[in-house]
C-alpha positions as CSV (number, residue, x, y, z in Angstrom):
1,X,24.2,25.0,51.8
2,X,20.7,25.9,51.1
3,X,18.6,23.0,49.7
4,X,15.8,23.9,47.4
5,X,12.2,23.9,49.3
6,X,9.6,21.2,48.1
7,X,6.6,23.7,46.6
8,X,3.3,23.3,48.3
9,X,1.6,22.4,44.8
10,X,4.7,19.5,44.4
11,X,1.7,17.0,43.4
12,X,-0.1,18.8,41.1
13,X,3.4,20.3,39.8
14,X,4.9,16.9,39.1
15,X,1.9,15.6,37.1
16,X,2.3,18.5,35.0
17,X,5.9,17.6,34.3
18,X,5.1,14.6,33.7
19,X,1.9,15.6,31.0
20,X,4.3,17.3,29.1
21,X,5.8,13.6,28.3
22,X,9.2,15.1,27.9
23,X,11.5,13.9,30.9
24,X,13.8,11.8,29.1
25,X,13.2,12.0,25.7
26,X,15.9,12.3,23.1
27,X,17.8,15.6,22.0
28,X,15.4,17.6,19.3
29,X,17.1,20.2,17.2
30,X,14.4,22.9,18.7
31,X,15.7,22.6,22.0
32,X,18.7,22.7,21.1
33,X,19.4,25.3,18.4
34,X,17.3,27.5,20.8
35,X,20.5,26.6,23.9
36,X,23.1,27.9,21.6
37,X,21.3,31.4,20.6
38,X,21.0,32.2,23.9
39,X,24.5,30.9,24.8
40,X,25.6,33.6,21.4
41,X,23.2,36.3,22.5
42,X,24.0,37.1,26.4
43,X,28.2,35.3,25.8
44,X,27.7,32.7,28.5
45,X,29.6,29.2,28.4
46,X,26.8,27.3,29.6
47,X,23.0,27.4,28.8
48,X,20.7,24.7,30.0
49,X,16.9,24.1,29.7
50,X,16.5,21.9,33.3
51,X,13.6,19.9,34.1
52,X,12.7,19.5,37.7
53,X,10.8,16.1,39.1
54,X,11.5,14.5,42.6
55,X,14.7,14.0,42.7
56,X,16.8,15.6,40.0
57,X,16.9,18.4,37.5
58,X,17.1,16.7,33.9
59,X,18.8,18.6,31.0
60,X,16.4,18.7,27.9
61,X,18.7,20.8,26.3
62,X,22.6,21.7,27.8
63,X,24.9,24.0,25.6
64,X,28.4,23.6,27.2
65,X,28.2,20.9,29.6
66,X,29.0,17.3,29.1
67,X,26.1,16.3,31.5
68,X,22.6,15.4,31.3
69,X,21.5,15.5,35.1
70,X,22.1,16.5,38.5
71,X,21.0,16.3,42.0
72,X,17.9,18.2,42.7
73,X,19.1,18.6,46.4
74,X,22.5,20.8,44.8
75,X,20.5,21.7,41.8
76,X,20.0,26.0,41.6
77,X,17.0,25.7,39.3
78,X,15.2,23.9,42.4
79,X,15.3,27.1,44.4
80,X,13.6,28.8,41.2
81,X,10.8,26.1,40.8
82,X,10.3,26.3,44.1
83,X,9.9,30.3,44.4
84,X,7.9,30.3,40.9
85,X,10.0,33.6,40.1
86,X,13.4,34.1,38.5
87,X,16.5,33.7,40.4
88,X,20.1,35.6,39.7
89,X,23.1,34.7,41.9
90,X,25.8,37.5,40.4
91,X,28.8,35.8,42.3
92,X,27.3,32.4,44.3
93,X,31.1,32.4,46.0
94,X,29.8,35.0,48.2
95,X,26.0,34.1,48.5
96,X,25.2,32.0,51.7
97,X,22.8,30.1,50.3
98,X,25.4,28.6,47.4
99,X,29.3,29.5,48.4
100,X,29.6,25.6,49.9
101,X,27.5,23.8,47.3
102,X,29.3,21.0,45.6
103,X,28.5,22.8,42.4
104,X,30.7,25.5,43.1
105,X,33.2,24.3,45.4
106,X,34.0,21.3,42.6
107,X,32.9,21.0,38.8
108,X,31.3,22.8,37.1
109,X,32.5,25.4,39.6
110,X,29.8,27.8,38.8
111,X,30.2,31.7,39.9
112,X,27.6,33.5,38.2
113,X,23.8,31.7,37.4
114,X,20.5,33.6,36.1
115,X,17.9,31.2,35.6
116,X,13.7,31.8,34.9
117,X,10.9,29.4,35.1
118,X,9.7,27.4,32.4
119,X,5.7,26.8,32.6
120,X,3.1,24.2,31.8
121,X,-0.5,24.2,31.6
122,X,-2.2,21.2,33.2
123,X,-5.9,21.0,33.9
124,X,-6.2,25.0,33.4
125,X,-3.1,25.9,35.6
126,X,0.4,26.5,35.0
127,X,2.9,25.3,37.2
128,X,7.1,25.7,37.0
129,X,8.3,22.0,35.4
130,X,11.7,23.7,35.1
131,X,14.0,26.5,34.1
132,X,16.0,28.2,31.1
133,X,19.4,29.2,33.3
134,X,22.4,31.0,32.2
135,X,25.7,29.3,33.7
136,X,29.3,31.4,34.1
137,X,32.7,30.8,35.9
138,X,33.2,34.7,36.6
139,X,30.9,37.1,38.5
140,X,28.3,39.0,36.3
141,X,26.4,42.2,36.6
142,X,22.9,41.3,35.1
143,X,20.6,44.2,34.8
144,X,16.5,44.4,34.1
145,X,17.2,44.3,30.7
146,X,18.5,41.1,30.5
147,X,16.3,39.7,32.4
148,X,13.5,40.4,30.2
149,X,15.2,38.8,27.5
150,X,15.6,35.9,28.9
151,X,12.2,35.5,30.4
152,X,11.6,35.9,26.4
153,X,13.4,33.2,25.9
154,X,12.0,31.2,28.3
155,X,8.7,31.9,26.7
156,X,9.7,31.0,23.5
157,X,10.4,27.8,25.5
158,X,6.9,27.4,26.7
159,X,5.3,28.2,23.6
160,X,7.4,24.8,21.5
161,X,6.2,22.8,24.6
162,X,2.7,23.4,23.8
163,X,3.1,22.7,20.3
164,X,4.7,20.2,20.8
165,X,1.8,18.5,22.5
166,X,-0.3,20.2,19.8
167,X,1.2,18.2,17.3
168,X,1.2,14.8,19.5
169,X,-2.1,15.2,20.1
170,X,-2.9,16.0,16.4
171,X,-0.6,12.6,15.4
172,X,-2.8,11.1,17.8
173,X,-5.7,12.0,16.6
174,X,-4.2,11.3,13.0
175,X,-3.6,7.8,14.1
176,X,-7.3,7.2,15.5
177,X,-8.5,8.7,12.3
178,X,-6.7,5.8,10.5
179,X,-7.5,2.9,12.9
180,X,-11.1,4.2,12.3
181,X,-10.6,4.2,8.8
182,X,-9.1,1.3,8.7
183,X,-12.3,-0.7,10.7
184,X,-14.8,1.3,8.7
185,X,-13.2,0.1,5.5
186,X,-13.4,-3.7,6.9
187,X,-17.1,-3.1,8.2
188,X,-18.6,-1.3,4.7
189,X,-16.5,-2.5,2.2
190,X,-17.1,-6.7,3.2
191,X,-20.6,-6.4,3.3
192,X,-20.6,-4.2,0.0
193,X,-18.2,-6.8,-1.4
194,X,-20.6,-9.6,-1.0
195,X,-23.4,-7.8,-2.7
196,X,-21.5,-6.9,-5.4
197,X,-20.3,-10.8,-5.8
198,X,-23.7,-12.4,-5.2
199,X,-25.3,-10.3,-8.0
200,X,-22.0,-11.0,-10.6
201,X,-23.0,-14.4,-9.7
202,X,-27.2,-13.8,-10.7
203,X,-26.3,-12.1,-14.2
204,X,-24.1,-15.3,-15.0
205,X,-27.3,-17.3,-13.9
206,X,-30.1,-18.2,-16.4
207,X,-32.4,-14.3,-16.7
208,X,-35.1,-13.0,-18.4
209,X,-34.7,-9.5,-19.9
210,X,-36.4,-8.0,-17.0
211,X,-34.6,-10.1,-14.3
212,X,-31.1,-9.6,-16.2
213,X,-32.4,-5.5,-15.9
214,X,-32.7,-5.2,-12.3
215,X,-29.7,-7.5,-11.1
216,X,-27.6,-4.8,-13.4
217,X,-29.3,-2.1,-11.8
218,X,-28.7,-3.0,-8.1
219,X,-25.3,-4.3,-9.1
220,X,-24.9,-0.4,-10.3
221,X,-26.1,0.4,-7.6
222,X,-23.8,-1.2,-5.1
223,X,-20.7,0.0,-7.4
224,X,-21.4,3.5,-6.8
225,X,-21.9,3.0,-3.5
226,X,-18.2,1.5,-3.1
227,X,-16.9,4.2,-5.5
228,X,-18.1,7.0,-2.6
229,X,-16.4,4.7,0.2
230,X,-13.2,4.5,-1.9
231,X,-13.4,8.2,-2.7
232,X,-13.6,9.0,1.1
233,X,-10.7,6.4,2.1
234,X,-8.8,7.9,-0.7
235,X,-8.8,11.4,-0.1
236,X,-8.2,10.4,3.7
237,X,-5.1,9.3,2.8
238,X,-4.1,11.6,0.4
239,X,-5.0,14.4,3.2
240,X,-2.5,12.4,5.6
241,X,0.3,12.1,3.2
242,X,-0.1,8.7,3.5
243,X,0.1,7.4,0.0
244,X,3.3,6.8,-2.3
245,X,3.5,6.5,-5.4
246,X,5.0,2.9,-7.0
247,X,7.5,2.3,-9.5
248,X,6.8,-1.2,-11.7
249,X,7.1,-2.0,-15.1
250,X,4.1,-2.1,-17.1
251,X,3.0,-1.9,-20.9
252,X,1.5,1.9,-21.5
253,X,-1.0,1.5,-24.4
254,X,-2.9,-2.0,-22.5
255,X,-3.4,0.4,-19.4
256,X,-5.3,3.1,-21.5
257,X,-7.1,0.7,-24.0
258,X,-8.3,-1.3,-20.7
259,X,-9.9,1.9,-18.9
260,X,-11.4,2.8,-21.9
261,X,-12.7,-0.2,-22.7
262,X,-14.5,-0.8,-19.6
263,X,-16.4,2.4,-19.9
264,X,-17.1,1.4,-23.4
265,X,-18.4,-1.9,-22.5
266,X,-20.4,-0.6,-20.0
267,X,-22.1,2.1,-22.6
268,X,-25.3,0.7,-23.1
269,X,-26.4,3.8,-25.1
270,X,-25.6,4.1,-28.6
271,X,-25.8,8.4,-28.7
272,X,-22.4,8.2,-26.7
273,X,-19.1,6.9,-28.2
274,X,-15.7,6.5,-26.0
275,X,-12.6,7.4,-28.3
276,X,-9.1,6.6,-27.2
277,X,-5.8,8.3,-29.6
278,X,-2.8,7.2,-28.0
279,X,0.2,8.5,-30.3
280,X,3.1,6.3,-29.4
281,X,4.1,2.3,-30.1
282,X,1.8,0.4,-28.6
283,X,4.7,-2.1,-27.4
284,X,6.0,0.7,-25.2
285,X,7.0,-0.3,-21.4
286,X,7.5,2.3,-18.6
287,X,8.2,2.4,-14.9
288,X,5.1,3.6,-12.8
289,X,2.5,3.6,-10.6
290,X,0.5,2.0,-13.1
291,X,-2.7,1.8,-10.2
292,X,-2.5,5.3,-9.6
293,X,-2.6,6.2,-12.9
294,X,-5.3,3.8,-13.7
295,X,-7.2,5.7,-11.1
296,X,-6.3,9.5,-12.6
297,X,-8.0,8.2,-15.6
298,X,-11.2,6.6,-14.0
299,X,-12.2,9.5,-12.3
300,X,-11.5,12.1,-15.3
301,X,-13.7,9.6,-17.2
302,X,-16.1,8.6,-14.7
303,X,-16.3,12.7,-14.5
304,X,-17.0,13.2,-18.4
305,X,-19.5,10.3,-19.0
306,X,-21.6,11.1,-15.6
307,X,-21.8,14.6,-17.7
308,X,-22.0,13.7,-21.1
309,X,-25.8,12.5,-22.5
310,X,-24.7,12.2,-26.3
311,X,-21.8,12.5,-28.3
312,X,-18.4,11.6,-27.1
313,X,-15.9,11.3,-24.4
314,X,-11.9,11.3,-25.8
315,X,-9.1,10.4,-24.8
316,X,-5.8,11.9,-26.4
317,X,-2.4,11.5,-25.2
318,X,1.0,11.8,-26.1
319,X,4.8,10.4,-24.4
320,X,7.6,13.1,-24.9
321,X,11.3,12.6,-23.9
322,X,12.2,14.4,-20.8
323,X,15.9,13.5,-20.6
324,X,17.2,9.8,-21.3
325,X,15.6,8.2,-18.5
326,X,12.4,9.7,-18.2
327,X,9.8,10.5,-20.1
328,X,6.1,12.7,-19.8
329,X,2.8,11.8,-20.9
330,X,0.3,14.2,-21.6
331,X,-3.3,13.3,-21.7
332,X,-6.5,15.1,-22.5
333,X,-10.1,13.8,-21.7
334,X,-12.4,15.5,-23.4
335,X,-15.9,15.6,-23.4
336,X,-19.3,17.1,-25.3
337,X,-21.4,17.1,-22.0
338,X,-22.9,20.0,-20.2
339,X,-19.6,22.0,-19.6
340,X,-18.6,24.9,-16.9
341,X,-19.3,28.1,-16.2
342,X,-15.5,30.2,-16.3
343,X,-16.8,31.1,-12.7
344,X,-16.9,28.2,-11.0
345,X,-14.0,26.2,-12.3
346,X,-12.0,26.9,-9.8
347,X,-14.2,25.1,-7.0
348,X,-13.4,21.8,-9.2
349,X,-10.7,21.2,-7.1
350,X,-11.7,22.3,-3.7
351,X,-12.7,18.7,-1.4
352,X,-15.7,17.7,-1.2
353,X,-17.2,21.1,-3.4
354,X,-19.6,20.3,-6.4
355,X,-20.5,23.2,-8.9
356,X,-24.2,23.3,-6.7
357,X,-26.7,21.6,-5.0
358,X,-28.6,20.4,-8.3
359,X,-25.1,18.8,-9.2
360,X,-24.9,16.6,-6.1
361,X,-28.6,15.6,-6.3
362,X,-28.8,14.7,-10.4
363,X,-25.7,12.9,-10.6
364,X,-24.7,12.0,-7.3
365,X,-20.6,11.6,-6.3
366,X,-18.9,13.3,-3.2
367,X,-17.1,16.4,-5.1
368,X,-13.4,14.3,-4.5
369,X,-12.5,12.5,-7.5
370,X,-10.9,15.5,-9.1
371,X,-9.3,16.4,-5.8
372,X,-7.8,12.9,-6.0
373,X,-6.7,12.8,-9.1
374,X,-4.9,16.8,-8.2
375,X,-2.9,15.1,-5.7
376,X,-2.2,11.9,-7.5
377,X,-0.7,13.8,-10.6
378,X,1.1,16.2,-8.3
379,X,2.7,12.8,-6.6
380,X,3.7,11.7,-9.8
381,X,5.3,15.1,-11.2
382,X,2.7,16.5,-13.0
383,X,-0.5,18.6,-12.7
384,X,-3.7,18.9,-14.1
385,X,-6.1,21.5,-15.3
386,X,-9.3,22.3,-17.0
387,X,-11.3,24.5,-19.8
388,X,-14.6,24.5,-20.4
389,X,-17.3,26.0,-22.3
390,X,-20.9,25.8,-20.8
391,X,-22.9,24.0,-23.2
392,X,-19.8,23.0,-25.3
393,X,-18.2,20.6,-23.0
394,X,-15.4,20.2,-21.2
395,X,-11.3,19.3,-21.5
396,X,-9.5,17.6,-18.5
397,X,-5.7,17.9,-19.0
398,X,-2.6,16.5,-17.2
399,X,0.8,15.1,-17.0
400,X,2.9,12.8,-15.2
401,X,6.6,12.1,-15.2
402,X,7.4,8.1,-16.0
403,X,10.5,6.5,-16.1
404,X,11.6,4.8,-19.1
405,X,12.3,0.7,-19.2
406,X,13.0,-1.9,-21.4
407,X,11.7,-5.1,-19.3
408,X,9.0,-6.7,-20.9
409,X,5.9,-6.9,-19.2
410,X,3.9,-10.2,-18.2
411,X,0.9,-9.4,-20.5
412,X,3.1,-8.8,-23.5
413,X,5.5,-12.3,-22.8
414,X,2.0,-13.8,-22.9
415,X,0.5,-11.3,-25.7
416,X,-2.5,-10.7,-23.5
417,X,-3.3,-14.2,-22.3
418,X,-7.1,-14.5,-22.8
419,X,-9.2,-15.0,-19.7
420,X,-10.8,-18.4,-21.4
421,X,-7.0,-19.7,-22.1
422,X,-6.0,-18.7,-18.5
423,X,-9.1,-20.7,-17.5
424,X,-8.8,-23.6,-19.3
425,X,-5.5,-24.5,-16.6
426,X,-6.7,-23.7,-13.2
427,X,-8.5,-27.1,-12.9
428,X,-5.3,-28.5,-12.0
429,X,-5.1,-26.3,-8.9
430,X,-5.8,-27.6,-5.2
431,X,-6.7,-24.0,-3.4
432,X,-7.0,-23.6,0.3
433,X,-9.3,-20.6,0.8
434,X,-9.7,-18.9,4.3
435,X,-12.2,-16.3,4.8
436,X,-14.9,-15.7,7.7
437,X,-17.7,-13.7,6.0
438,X,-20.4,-16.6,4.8
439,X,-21.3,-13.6,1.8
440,X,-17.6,-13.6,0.6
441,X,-17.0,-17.0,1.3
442,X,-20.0,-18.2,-1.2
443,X,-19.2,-16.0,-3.9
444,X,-15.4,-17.0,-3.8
445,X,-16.4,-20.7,-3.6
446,X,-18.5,-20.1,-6.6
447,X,-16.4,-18.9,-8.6
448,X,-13.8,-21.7,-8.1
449,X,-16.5,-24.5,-8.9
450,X,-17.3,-22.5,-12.3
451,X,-13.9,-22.7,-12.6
452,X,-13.6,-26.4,-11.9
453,X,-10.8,-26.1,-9.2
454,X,-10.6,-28.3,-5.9
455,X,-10.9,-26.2,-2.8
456,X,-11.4,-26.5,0.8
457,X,-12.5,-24.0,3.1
458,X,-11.7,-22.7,6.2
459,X,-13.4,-19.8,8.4
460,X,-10.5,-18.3,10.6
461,X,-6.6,-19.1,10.7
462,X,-6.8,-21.6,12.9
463,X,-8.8,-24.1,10.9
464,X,-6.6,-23.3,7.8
465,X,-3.2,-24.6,10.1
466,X,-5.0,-27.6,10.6
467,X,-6.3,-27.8,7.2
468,X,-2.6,-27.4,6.2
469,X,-1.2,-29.3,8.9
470,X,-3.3,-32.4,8.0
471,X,-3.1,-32.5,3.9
472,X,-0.6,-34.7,2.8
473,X,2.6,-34.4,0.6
474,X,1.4,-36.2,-1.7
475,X,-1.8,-34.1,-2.4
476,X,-1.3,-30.5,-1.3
477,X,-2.3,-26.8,-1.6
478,X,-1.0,-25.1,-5.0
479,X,-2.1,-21.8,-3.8
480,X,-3.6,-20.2,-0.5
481,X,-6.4,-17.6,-0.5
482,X,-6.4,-15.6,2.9
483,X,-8.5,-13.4,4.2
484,X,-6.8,-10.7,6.5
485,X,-9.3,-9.7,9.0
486,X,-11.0,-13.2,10.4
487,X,-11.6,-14.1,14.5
488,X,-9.5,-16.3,16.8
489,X,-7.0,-16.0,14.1
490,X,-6.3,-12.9,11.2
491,X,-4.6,-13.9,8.0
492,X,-1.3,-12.0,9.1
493,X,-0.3,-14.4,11.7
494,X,-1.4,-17.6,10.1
495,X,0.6,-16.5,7.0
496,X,3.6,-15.7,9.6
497,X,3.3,-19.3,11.1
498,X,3.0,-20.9,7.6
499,X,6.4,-19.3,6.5
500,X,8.2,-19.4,10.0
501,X,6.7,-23.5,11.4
502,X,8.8,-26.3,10.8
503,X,5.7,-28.5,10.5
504,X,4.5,-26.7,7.9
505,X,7.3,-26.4,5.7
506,X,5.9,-27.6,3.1
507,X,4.3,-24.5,2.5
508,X,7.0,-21.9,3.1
509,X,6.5,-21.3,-0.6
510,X,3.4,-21.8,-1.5
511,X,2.0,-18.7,-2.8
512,X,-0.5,-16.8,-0.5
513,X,-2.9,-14.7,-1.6
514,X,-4.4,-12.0,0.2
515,X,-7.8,-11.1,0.7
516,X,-8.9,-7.9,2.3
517,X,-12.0,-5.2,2.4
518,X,-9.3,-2.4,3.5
519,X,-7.8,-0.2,1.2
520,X,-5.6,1.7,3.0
521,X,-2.2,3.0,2.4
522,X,0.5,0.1,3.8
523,X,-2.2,-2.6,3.7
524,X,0.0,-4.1,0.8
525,X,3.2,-3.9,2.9
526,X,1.6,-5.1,5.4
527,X,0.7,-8.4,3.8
528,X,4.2,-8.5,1.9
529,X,6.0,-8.4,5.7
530,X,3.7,-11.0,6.8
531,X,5.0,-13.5,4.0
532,X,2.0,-12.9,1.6
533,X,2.7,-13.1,-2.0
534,X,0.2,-11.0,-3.7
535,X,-2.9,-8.4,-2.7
536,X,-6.8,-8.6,-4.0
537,X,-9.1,-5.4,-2.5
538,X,-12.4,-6.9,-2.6
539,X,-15.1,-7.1,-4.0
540,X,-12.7,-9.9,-5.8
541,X,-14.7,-10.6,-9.5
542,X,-13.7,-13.6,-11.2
543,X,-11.4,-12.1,-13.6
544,X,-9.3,-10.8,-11.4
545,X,-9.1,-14.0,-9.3
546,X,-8.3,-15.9,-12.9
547,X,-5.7,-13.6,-13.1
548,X,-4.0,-14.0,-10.0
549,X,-4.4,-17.9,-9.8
550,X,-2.6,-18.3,-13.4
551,X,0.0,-15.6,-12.0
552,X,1.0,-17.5,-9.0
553,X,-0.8,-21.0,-9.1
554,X,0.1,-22.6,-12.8
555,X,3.9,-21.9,-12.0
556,X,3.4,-23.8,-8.5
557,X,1.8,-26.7,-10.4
């Protein structure tokens, strides 16, 4: 028996092979469908796709066979690798170099074999990692025909090997995208949070007109600048099909009458009125993504009031009955700004396009929030579209599918607690708040002595386990506030030890709050696995933290 030669290359051949990162790797249905067409198309019993490193050949793919390697010392597709050409043995029973190999003198008993090299590019050259070979137990004529087809084949081979790494080394590149993301979020959006905290905290202070002025201005400021980092991050993961859509219950009418009412609030102007016509019962509950459409709305209106000097920006919207689960919303937001020209409404979708230079300059934005809010209606069954009239302003439609419910939301079992009733019971709370950043960690502490609740702080994890290791029964924490991203400890494993400790069992269900500058899709998950109870994005304003301390802390009292 002939044993197959070592090539001179072997070195350079086997790093190859191993580049390719697919030496034992599970079955994949492109490999595999591709085994049994050629098995159909030449009528062979056996058809393998052999990989070749330093001691064996390894079967990526093996129509046939119940076998997944062999020696590379009785393996024919050595000889190939070795000779870098293709190799057909009509009757190996009556070739010297194969009639006493074990492979034909016992199982698989092979007679006739036709196998071609498989390449792979490494560092510019292409060396032979393997073969596609063609296995029979009866001699076999195989002429120049068939032999180009399956050096075809073989190619077709070569060509999924290099996507394949394409596409790794696209995910790869996906994934540093994200962990980029994911520290530029942190990094922009905590500093940014700060800002935004510190000047809530000057307009509550005692102002003059003038003062009051430019506090609003650079808190205005700040805001858009978040609004083009959330933008980016958004459309990031939109781009990465990283974002699903939610299903909670929530009340329909308080979501649009909130949105509106912010912009509203926020209309210093009297030549500009915000109109909202919602045409259904205002006690109406549905099953949604009630953030996401929060957010469809807040950019269409964002959109009409950046455009809209005087007059008015409307919103009209109606629920029809799909089927008896689900129902549709339509929604228009109208506008008597500037409008369109016909010919460049269909750049309002395209990323990061605004209708011209001017545009970009005069009112600012990245060109994304109607890309965004494309995408989010298209997540959530529905579409959107526009007409315009230039001079006339402009009408933003869509539609999204919800589900119908009958669970009564929070807000409407507590008919809309006010903020100043919330307020009135948080004093009873202890808090334990952990978060590194000195900016954020004023501003929070601020808040809670306006709010006349007993806190202690901690900078990193580790201080808040001793904090909590060290209160007594008798006088503990009704609710945690944890920052995520903090040193010698992150707010994922401290909330893992609080929940999994047995010295700090007292605290396995003590609510945790989160507190991160990342808005990425699965930071919520994230903190859920971790044994969080609930999520804030900063910058957290006090209304929202009311909110979430009467949601989780009153019941813990």
């Amino acid at each position: 028996m002939d044993a197959p030669k070592i090539p001179t290359d072997e070195a350079e051949r086997i790093k190859a092979l191993l580049s390719a990162e697919i030496l034992d790797t599970q079955n994949e249905p492109m490999f595999d469908n591709l085994t049994t067409l050629v098995a159909d198309v030449f009528d062979v019993p056996i058809v393998a796709i052999s990989l070749v490193d330093e001691t064996r050949q390894w079967f990526k793919s093996i129509h046939g066979l119940d076998v997944c390697e062999t020696s590379r010392e009785v393996s024919f597709c050595g000889h190939v690798v070795h000779q870098k050409v293709p190799m057909v043995v009509e009757d190996a029973r009556q070739d010297t170099r194969f009639f006493d190999n074990p492979l034909v003198q016992e199982g698989p008993e092979i007679v006739f074999y036709a196998g071609v090299p498989v390449f792979y590019k490494h560092h510019g050259e292409k060396y032979p990692i393997g073969t596609l070979c063609l296995i029979d137990y009866k001699p076999r004529d195989f002429d120049q025909t068939a032999l180009r087809w399956l050096k075809a084949f073989a190619y077709e081979i070569e060509l999924i090997l290099d996507m394949r790494r394409s596409t790794e080394k696209a995910e790869a590149a996906n994934d540093a995208k994200s962990t980029f993301l994911a520290n530029m979020t942190h990094e922009l959006r905590t500093p940014m949070s700060g800002i935004i905290g510190i000047l809530d905290i000057l307009r509550q202070g005692t102002l003059d007109k003038a003062q009051l002025n430019q506090v609003s201005l650079a808190s205005k400021s700040a805001n858009q600048m978040l609004s083009v980092i959330n933008d980016i991050l958004d459309f990031s993961k939109i781009d990465a099909d990283k974002v699903t859509v939610n299903n909670e219950a929530f009340n329909l009418y308080e979501l649009f009458s909130s949105v509106i009412e912010t912009f509203a609030l926020h209309q210093q102007s009297q030549k500009k009125k915000f109109i909202l016509n919602c045409q259904w019962d205002k006690t109406l509950n549905v099953n949604g993504d009630p953030m996401r459409l929060r957010q469809i709305l807040f950019n269409l209106l964002s959109n009409a009031d950046k455009f809209t000097t005087n007059g008015e920006v409307a919103v009209t919207a109606k629920v029809f009955d799909i089927d008896s689960e689900n129902i549709r919303i339509n929604c228009d937001v109208s506008d008597t700004g500037i409008g369109i020209e016909q010919e460049q409404l269909e750049r309002l979708f395209i990323p990061f396009e605004q209708l011209d230079n001017a545009s970009s300059r005069k009112y600012g934005g990245t060109g994304l929030g109607l890309v965004i809010s494309q995408r989010l209606c298209e997540l959530m069954g529905g579409s959107i579209s526009v007409e315009s009239k230039l001079g006339h302003g402009s009408t933003f439609r869509f539609f999204i599918t919800l589900q119908k419910t009958s669970v009564v939301t929070n807000e409407e079992c507590d008919e809309v607690t006010s903020i100043e009733s919330k307020k009135s019971t948080l004093s009873q709370l202890s808090v334990l708040l952990a978060e590194d950043d000195l900016t954020n960690r004023f501003t929070l502490e601020y808040f809670l002595t306006h709010l006349d609740i007993s806190f202690d702080s901690a900078l990193n994890g580790r201080e808040a386990l001793e904090k909590l290791s060290h209160y007594q029964n008798d006088k503990r924490y009704d609710v945690i506030l944890m920052d995520c991203q903090m040193p010698e400890k992150d707010g994922f494993e401290t909330s893992r030890q609080i929940r999994t400790e047995q010295h700090l069992s007292p605290y396995k269900q003590v609510p945790i709050i989160a507190l991160t500058a990342n808005a990425l899709e699965g930071d919520r998950e994230k903190c859920l696995q971790a044994g969080m109870t609930d999520y804030m994005t900063k910058p957290v304003d006090i209304n929202t933290l009311i909110d979430k301390l009467y949601k989780w802390g009153v019941s813990n009292i």
